[in-house]
C-alpha positions as CSV (number, residue, x, y, z in Angstrom):
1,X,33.3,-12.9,12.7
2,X,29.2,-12.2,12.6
3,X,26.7,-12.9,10.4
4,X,23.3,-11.5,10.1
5,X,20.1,-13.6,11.0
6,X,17.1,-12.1,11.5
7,X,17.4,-9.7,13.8
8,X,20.4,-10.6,15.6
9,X,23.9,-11.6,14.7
10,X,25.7,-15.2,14.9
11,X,29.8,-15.2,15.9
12,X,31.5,-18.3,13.8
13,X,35.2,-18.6,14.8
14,X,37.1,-20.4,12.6
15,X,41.2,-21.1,12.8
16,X,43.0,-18.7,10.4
17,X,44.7,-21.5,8.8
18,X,40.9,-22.9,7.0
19,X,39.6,-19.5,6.2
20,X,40.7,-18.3,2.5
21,X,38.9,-15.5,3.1
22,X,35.9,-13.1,4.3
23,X,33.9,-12.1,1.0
24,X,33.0,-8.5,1.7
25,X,32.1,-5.5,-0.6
26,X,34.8,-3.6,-1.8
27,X,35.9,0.1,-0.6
28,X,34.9,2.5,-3.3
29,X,35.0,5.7,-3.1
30,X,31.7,8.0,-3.7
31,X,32.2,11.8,-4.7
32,X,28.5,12.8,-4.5
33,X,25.3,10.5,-3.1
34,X,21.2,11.1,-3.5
35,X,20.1,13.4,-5.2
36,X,23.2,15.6,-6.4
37,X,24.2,12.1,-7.6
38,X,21.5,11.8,-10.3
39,X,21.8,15.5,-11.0
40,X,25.4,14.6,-11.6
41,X,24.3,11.7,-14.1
42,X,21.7,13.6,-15.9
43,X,24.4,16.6,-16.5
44,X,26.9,13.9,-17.9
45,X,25.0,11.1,-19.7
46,X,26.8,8.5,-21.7
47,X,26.6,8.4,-25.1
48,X,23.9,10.7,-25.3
49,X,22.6,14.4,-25.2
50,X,21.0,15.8,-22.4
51,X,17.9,14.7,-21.8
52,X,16.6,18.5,-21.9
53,X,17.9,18.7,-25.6
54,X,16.5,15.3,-26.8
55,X,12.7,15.7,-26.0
56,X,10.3,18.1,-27.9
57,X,7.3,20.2,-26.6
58,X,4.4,18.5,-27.4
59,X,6.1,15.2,-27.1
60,X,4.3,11.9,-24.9
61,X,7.0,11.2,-22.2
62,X,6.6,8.0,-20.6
63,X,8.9,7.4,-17.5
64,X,9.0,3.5,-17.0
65,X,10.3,2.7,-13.2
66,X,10.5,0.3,-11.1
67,X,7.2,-1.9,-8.6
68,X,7.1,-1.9,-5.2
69,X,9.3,-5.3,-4.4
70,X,12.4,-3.8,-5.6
71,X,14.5,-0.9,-4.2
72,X,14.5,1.9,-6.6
73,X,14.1,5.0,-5.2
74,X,11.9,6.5,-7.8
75,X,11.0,9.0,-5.3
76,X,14.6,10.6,-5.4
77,X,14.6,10.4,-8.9
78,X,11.6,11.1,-11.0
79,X,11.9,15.0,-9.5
80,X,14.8,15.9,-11.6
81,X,13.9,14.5,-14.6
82,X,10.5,16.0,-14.7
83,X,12.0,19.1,-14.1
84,X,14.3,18.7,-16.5
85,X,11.9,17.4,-18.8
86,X,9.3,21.0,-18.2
87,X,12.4,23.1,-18.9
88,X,12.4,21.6,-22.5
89,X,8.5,22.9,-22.3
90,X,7.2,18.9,-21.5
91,X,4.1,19.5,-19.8
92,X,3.1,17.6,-16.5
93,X,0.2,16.2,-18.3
94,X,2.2,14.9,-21.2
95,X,4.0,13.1,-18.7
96,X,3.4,9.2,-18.0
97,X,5.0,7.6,-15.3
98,X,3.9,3.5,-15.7
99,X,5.5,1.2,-12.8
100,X,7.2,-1.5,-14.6
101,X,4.8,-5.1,-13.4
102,X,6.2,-7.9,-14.7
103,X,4.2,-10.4,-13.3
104,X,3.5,-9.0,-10.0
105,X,0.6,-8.0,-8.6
106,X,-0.9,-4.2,-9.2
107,X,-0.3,-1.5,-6.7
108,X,-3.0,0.5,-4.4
109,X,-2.9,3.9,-4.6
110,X,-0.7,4.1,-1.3
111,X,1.7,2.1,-2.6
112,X,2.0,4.1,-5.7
113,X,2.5,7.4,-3.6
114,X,4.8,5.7,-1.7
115,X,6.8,5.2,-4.5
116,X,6.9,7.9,-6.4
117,X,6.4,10.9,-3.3
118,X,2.6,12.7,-3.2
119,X,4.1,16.1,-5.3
120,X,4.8,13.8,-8.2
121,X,1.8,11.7,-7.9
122,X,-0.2,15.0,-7.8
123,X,1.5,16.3,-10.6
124,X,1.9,13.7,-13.4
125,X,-0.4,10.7,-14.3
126,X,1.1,7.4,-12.8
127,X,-0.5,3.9,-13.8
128,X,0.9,0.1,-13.4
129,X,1.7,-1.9,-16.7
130,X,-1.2,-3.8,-18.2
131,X,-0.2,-7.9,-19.4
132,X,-3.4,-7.3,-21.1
133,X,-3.1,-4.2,-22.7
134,X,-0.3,-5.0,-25.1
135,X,1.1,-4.5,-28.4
136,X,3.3,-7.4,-29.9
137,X,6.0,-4.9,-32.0
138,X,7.8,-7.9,-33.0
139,X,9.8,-11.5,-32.1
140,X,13.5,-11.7,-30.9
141,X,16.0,-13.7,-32.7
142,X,15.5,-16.7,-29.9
143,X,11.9,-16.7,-30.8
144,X,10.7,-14.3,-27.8
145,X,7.2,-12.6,-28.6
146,X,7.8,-8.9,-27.4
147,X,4.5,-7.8,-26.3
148,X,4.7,-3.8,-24.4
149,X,1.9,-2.5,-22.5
150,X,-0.1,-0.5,-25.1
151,X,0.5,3.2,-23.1
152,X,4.7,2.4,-23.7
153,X,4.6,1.7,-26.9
154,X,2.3,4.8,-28.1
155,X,4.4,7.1,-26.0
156,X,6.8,9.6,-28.3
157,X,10.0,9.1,-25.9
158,X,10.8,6.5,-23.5
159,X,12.7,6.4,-20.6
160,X,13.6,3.4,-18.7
161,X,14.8,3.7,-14.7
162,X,15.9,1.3,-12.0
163,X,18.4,0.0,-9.9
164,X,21.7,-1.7,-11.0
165,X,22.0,-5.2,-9.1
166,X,23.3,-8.9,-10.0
167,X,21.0,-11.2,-11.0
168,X,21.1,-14.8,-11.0
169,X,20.4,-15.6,-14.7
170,X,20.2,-12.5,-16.6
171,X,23.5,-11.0,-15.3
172,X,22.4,-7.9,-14.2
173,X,19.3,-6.1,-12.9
174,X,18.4,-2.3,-15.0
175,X,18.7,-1.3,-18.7
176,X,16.2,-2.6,-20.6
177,X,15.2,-5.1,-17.8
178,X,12.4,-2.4,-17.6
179,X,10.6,-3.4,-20.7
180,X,11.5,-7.2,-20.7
181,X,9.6,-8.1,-18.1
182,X,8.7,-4.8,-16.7
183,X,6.2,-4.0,-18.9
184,X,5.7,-7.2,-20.7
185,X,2.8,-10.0,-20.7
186,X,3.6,-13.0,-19.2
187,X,3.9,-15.0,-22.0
188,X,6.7,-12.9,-23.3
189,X,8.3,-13.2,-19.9
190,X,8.0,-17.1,-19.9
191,X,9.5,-17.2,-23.3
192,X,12.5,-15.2,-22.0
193,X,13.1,-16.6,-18.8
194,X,12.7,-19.9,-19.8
195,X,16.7,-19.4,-21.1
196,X,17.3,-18.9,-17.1
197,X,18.8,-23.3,-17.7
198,X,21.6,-21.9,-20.2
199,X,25.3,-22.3,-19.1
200,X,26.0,-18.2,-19.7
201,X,23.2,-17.6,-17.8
202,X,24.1,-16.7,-14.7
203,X,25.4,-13.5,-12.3
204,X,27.6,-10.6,-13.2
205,X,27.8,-11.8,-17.3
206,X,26.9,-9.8,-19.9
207,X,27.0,-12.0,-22.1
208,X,24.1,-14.3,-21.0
209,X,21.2,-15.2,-23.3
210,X,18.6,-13.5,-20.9
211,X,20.3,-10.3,-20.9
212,X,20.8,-10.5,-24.7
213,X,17.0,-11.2,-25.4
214,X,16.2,-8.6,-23.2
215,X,18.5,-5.7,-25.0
216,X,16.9,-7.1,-28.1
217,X,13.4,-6.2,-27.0
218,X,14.4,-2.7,-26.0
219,X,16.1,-2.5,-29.4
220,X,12.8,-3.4,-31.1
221,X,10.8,-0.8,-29.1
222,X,13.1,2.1,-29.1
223,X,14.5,3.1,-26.1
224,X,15.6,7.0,-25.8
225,X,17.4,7.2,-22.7
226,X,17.8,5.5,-19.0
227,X,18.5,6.5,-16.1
228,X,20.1,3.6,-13.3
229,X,21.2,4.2,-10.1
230,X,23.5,1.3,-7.6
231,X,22.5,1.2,-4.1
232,X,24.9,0.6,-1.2
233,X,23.6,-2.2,1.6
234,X,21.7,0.7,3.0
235,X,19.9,1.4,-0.1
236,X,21.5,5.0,-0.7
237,X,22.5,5.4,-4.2
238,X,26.1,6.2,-4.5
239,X,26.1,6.1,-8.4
240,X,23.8,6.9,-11.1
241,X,24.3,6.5,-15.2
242,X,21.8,8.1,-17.7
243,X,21.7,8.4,-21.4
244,X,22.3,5.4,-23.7
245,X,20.2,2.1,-23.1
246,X,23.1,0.2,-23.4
247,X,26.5,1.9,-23.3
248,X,25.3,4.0,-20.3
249,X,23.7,0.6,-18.5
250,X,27.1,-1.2,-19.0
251,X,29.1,2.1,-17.1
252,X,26.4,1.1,-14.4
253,X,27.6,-2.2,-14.4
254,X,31.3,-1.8,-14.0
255,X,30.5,0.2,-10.6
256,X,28.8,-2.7,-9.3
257,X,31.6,-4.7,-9.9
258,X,34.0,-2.5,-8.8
259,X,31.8,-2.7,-5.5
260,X,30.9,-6.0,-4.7
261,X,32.2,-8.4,-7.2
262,X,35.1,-10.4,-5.2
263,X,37.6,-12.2,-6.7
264,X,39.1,-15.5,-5.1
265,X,41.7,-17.5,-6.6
266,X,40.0,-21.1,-5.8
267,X,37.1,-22.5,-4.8
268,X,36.2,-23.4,-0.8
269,X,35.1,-26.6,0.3
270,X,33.0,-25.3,2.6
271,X,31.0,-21.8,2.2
272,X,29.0,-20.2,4.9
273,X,26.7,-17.8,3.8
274,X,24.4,-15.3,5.5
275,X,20.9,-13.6,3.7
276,X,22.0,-11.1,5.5
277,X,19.5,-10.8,8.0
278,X,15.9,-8.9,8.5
279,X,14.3,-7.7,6.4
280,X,16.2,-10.5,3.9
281,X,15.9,-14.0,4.8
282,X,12.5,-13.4,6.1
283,X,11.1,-16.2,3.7
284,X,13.1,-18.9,1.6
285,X,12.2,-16.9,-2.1
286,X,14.0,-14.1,-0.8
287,X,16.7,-15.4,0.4
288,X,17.4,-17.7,-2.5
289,X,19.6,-14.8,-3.9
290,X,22.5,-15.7,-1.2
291,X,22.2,-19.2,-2.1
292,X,22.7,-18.7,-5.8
293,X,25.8,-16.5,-5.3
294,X,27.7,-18.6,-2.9
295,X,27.4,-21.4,-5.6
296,X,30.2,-19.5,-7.5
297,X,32.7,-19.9,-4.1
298,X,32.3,-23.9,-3.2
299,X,33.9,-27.1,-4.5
300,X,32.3,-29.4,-6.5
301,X,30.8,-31.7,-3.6
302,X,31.6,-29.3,-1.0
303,X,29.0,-28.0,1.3
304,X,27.1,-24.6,1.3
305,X,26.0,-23.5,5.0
306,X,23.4,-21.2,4.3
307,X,21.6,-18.6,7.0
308,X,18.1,-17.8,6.6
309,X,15.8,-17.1,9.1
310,X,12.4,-17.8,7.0
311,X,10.5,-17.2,10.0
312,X,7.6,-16.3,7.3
313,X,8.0,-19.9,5.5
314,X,8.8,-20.2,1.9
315,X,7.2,-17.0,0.3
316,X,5.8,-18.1,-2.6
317,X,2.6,-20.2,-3.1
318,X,4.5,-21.9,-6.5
319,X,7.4,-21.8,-5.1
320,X,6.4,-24.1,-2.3
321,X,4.8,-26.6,-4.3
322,X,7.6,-27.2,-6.5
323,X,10.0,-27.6,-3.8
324,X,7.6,-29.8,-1.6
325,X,6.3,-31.7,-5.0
326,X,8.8,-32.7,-7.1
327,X,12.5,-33.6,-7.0
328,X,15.5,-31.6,-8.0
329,X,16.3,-33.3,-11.3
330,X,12.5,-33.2,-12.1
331,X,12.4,-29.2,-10.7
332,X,15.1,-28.4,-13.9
333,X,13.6,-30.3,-16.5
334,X,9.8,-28.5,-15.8
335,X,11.2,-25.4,-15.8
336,X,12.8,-26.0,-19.3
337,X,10.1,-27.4,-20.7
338,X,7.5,-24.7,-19.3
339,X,8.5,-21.4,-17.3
340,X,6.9,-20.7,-14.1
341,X,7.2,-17.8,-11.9
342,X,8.2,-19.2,-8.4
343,X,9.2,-22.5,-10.0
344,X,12.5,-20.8,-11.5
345,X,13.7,-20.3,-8.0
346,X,13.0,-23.8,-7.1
347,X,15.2,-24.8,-10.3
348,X,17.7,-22.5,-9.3
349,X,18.2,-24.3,-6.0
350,X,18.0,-28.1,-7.9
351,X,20.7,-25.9,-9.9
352,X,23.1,-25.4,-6.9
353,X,22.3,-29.1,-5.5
354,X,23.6,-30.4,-8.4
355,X,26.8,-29.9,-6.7
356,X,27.2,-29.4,-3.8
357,X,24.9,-29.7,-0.3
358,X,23.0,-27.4,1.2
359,X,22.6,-27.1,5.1
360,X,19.9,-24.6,6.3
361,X,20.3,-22.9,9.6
362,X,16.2,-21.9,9.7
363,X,13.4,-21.1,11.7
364,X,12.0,-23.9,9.5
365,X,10.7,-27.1,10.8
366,X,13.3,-29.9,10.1
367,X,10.7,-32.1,8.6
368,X,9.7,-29.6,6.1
369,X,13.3,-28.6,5.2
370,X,14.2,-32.7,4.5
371,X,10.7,-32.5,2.3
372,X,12.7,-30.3,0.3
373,X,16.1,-32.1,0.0
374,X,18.3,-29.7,2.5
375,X,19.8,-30.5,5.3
376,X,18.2,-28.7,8.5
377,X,20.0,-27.3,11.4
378,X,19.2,-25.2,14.1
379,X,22.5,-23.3,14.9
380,X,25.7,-22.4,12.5
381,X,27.9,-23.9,15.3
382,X,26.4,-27.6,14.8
383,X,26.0,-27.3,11.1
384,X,29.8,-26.0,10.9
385,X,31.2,-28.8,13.2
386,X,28.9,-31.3,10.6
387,X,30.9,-29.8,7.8
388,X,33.9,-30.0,9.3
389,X,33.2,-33.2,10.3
390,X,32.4,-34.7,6.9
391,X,34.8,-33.0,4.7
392,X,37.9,-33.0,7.6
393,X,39.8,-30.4,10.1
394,X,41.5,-29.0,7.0
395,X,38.9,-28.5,4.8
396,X,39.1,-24.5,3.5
397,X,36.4,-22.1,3.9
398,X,34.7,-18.8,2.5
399,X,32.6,-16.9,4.7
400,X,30.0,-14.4,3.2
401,X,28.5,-12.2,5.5
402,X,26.5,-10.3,2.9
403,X,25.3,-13.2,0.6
404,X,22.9,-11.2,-1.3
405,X,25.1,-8.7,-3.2
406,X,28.6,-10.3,-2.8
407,X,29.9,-12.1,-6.1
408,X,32.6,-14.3,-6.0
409,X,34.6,-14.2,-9.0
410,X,37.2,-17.0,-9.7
411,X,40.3,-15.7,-10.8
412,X,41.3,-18.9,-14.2
């Protein structure tokens, strides 16, 4: 079998009788994709009108979507909702379409267009979120300040898109993820995030505190309607939901499953896990996302074999100092104590070494991975025979080709 690394692909061959089994998406079948897909969504939304027969002429739309470092295809999907949103008599300049921050960085005006497509950007008024243009509408029950960028928060009807994905500590990507942290300041982010340490949060549950804080803070704002889309590994979408924040974001979530959530009746003692190549395991903050799901497939005191390329280093200035600074143990108890963006990643991984090891076939050099408590190697073949070699000839193994959206689910 192959696995992606960088640009080119790396054979492992394993005996049938260690391998429980190759993690790989699930077959689903897809009806409609693109564009008739949305179109499909927006003529069936969940627990909700259409959005044509919800908004008012006269009304302030604002269209929150997603920032340039995550996949939405906002350019596929803003057209038909502004044109459904002018057949209700919504006028392009009533229209606001802000891109959803967080704590990154603000866009150029390329970027912007390259979001959104140059029609709409001609057409409708499109501005990144302001931290320092906020209104505080009020405090969650776990003590979160929720501050929205002034321009949300005065708008008469919100709407709220992205992209449906796991994520490692608030379950899943979309919904109101938008406003908490999309268009939040980074206090209220910190305040959230800093629940990432809690035993329910992590990947594919609902349930987790993050997620619950977060669906609190759209509650206090008012959401009117969203519209979420899953991607397939070539970033097409092959599903859309629209309608109710929640009960339309949860629909959203069951297709992801139903894709690439993998059940396995036991846990591996060894788990080899690729990034899944360029453009993803360009840099060690990216790739962390493998990393955090094969945690859910190995043994207590097993051994994680993890491909990354990070020809590009570790991708985050924060991120780096953490993991070169401090120690794992110490990594966990800073980030409970005080949130930091590019420190929770570092916290993650003290999360995962907790137990089990971590050997990283990188473009790293070795010195540098040590400095950061993994175990470096320069080939999958010498860090499998290690394995192998430490935990014996009939030690069991999971192999996860497409670490980055694969979920293994234990089966209790």
């Amino acid at each position: 079998m192959f696995l992606g690394y960088d640009k080119k692909q790396l054979e492992l061959n394993i005996s049938s009788s260690r391998l429980l089994k190759e993690l790989l998406p699930n077959e689903v079948k897809v009806n409609l994709n693109g564009v008739q897909e949305v179109e499909r969504a927006l003529d069936n939304p969940i627990s909700a009108d259409k959005l044509e027969n919800l908004v008012k002429a006269g009304n302030k739309v604002c269209i929150i979507t997603s920032d340039i470092t995550r996949p939405m295809p906002s350019k596929i999907c803003l057209p038909p909702v502004i044109d459904r949103l002018n057949k209700a008599g919504i006028k392009d300049e009533d229209i606001l379409v802000v891109f959803a921050l967080g704590s990154h960085r603000p866009h150029t005006k390329e970027e912007m267009i390259y979001l959104v497509g140059e029609e709409v950007f001609n057409r409708v008024e499109c501005v990144d979120s302001n931290p320092d243009k906020c209104i505080r509408i009020g405090t969650t029950s776990n003590g979160t300040v929720v501050d929205i960028f002034d321009r949300v928060v005065n708008s008469d009807f919100i709407i709220c898109m992205g992209n449906i994905e796991y994520h490692y500590f608030a379950g899943y990507s979309g919904g109101a993820k938008a406003i908490m942290p999309g268009v939040s300041t980074k206090e209220a982010i910190r305040q959230n995030h800093r629940m990432m340490v809690d035993s329910e949060a992590y990947a594919g549950n609902l349930n987790s505190p993050v997620r619950k804080d977060i669906e609190e803070a759209g509650k206090l704002l008012g959401i009117d309607y969203i519209l979420n889309v899953v991607l397939d590994e070539h970033k097409n979408i092959i599903y859309a939901c629209a309608g109710d924040s929640v009960l339309a974001h949860r629909e959203g979530c069951k297709f992801l499953d139903g894709l690439y959530s993998v059940d396995i009746s036991e846990r591996a003692d060894i788990v080899v896990v690729s990034a899944g190549g360029y453009p993803k395991d360009q840099n060690m903050y990216q790739a962390q996302k493998a990393l955090d799901n094969a945690k859910n497939a190995v043994k207590k005191g097993g051994i994680i074999i993890w491909l990354a390329s990070c020809k590009e280093g570790l991708g985050s200035v924060v991120f780096e100092e953490w993991m070169t600074t401090k120690t794992p143990s110490q990594m966990i108890i800073d980030i409970k104590k005080d949130f930091k963006l590019g420190g929770h990643k570092a916290a993650a991984i003290s999360m995962v070494l907790e137990n089990a090891r971590i050997f990283l076939v990188s473009d790293l050099d070795e010195n540098l991975v040590k400095g950061i408590h993994l175990e470096p190697y320069s080939s999958l073949e010498t860090a499998f025979e290690s394995a192998t070699n430490i935990l014996g000839e009939n030690s069991k193994v999971y192999v996860m080709p497409y670490g980055g959206s694969t979920l293994p689910k234990e089966n209790k």
